[in-house]
C-alpha positions as CSV (number, residue, x, y, z in Angstrom):
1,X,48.6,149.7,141.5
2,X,49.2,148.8,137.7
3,X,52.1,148.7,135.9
4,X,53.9,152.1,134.9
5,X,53.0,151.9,131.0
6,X,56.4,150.1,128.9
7,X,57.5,148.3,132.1
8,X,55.8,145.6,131.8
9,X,52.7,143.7,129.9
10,X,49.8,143.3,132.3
11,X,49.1,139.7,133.0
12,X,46.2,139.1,130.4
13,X,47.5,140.1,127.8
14,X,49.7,137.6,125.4
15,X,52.7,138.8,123.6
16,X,55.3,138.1,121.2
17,X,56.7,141.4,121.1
18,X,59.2,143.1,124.1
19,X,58.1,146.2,125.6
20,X,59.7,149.4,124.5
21,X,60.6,151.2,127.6
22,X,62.3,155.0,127.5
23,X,65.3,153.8,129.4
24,X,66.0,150.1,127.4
25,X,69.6,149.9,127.1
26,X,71.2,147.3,124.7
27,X,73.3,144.3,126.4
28,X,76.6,145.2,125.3
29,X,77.9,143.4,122.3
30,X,79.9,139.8,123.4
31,X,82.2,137.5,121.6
32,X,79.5,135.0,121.8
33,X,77.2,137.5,120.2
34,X,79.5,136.6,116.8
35,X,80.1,134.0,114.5
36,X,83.8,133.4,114.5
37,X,84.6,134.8,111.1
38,X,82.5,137.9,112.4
39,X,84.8,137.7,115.8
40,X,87.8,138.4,113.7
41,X,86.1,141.6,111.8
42,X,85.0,143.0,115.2
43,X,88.8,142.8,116.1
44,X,89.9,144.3,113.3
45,X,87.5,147.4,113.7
46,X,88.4,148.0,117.2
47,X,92.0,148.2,116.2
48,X,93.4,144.5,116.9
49,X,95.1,141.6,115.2
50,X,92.4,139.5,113.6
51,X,93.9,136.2,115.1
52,X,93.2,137.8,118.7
53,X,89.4,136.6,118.4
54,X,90.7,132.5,118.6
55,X,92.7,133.5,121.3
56,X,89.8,135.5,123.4
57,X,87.9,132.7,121.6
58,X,89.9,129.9,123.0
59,X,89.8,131.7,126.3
60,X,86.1,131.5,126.5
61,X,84.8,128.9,125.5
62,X,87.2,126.1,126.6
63,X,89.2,127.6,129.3
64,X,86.4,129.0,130.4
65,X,88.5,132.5,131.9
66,X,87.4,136.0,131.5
67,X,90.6,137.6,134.0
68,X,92.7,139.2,132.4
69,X,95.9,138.3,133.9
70,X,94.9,134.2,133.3
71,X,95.2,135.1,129.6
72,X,98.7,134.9,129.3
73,X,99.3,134.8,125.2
74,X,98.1,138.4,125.1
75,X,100.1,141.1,125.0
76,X,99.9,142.7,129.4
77,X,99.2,146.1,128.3
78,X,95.6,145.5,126.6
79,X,94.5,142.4,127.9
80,X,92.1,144.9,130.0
81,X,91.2,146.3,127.1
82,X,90.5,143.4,125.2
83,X,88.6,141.6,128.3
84,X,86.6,144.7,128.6
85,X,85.3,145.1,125.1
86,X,85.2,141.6,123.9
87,X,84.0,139.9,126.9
88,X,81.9,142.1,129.4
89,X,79.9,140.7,132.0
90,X,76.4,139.5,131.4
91,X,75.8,137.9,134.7
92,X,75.8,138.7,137.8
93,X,75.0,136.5,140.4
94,X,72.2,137.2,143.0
95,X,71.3,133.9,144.5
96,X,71.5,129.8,144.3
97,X,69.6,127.3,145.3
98,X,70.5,124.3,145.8
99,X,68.5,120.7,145.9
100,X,68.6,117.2,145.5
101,X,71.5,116.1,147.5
102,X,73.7,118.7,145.3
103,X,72.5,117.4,142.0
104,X,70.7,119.9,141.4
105,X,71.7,123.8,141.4
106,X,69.4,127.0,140.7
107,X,70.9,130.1,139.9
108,X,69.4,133.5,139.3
109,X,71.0,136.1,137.9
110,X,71.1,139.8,137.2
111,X,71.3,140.9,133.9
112,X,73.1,144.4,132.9
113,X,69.9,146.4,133.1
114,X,68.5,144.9,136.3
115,X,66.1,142.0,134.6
116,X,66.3,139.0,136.5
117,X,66.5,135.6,135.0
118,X,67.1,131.8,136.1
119,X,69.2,128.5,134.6
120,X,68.9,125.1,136.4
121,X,71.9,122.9,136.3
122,X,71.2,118.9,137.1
123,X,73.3,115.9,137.2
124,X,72.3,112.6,136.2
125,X,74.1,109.5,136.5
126,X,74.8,109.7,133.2
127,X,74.6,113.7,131.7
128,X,74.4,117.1,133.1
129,X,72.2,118.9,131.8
130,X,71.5,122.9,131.9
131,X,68.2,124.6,131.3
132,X,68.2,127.9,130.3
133,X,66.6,131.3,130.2
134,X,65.9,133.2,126.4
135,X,64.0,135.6,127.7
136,X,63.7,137.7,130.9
137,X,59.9,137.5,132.0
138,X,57.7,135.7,129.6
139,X,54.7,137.2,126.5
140,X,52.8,133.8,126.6
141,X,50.6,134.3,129.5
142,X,49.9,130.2,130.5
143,X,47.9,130.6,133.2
144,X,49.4,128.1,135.2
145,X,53.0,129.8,134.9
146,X,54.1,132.4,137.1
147,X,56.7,133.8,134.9
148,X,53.9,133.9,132.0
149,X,51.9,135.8,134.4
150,X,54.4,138.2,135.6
151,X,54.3,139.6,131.6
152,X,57.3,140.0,129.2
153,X,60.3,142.3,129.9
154,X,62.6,141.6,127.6
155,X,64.4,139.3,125.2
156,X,67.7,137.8,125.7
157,X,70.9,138.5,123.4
158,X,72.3,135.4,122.1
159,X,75.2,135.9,124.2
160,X,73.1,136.0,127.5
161,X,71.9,132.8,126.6
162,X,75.3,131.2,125.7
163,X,76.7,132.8,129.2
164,X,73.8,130.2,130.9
165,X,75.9,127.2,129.6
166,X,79.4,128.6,130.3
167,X,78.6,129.9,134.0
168,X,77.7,126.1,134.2
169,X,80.9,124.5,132.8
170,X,82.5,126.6,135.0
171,X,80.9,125.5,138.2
172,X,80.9,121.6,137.1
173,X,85.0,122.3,136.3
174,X,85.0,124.5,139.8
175,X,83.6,121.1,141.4
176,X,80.7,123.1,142.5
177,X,78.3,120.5,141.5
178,X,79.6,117.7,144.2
179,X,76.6,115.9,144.7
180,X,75.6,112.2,143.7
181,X,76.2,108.6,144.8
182,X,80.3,107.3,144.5
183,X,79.8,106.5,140.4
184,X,78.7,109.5,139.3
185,X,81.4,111.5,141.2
186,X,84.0,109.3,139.0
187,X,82.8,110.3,135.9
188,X,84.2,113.8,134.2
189,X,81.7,116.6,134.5
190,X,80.9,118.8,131.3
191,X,77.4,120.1,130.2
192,X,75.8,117.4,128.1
193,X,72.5,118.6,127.1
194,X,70.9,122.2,127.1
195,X,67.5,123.0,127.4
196,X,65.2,126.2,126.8
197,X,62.8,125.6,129.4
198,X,63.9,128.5,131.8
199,X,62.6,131.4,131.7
200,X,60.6,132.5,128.4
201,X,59.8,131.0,125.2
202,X,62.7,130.3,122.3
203,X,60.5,130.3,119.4
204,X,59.0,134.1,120.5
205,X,63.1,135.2,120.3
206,X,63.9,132.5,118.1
207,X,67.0,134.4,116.0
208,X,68.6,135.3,119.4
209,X,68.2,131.3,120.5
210,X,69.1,129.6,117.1
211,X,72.3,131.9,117.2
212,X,73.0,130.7,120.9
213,X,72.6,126.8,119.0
214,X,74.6,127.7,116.7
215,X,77.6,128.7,119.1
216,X,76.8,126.1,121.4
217,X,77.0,122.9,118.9
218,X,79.9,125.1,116.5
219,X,83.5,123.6,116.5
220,X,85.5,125.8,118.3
221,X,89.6,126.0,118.6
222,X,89.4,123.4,120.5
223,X,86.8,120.7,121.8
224,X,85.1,123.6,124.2
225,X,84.0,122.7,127.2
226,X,80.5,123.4,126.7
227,X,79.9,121.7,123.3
228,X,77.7,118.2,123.6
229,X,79.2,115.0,123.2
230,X,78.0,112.8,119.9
């Protein structure tokens, strides 16, 4: 049975353009979505001190907390709110994988409107290394690709992208990514090199993935937890 028309683009058919579909529903706006002098002005507008976007900021990229109740420098009574506007969920998890003696870990997650997507996080002996998703499904139809057969459902939001990288700072500072012989153990952990070669192609979303750069290699508050080394 074919596709209902706007779910999905059959098979052979190549792409760069998303799908409209009747019931498409934005990802909601993220702190990663912004640049940081754009942070502050979101602030503003939703009725907050400027200076609470290096804060959230600060929170999010090097602490690497979204709870509330971890963020101690903000006033108890809207941390919620702030939290809840500023940094919503983007991924859920559904399921991992995990291979290589516990070098390797494959997550899949749900995005907010029920797309699926996949990141890869590996450890080396000498960098970890994340690949990531930029779009959920995939327009380019390689025949040899599953994910370029299965057609294109959407594109990512920088934010959904950036999300990829944090989720996996947070599991290498969680000590979720144990594997490896005695010398790699000893070294710290922190995400070293990021790759697009998840699911879609960059290039066919390329403003939401040059923004996602741009936050991943920007100098934060503080030497974030997710920025490269060199």
């Amino acid at each position: 049975m074919p596709d209902a028309p706007g779910d999905r683009l059959t098979p052979e058919r190549f792409t760069l353009r998303a799908p409209q579909r009747a019931d498409a529903r934005r990802p909601p706006r993220h702190l990663a979505d912004l640049a940081p002098d754009e942070r502050a002005t979101a602030l503003r507008e939703d009725g907050h001190a400027a200076y609470r976007a290096k804060q959230l900021s600060v929170h999010y990229f090097e602490r690497l907390v979204t709870d509330p109740e971890r963020m101690s420098d903000l006033p108890k009574a809207h941390r919620d709110r702030l939290v809840a506007e500023h940094l919503p969920t983007l991924l859920t998890p559904v399921t991992e994988l995990v291979a290589d003696g516990g070098r390797t870990v494959k997550s899949v997650w749900r995005l907010h409107d029920g797309a699926l997507v996949e990141s890869v996080l590996m450890r080396y002996p000498d960098r970890v290394t994340i690949c990531v998703s930029s779009q959920a499904g995939c327009g380019m139809n390689c025949p040899f690709c599953a994910t370029g057969q299965g057609g294109l459902t959407r594109n990512l939001s920088t934010a959904e992208i950036v999300e990829q990288v944090v989720a996996a700072a947070r599991m290498l500072r969680h000590g979720r990514l144990p594997g490896g012989d005695a010398p790699e153990r000893e070294a710290p952990l922190r995400v070293s090199n990021v790759v697009f070669m998840g699911m879609g192609e960059a290039l066919a979303n390329y403003s939401r993935a040059v923004g996602a750069i741009r936050r991943l290699t920007a100098r934060h508050p503080t030497d974030w937890a997710c920025r490269p080394a060199g």
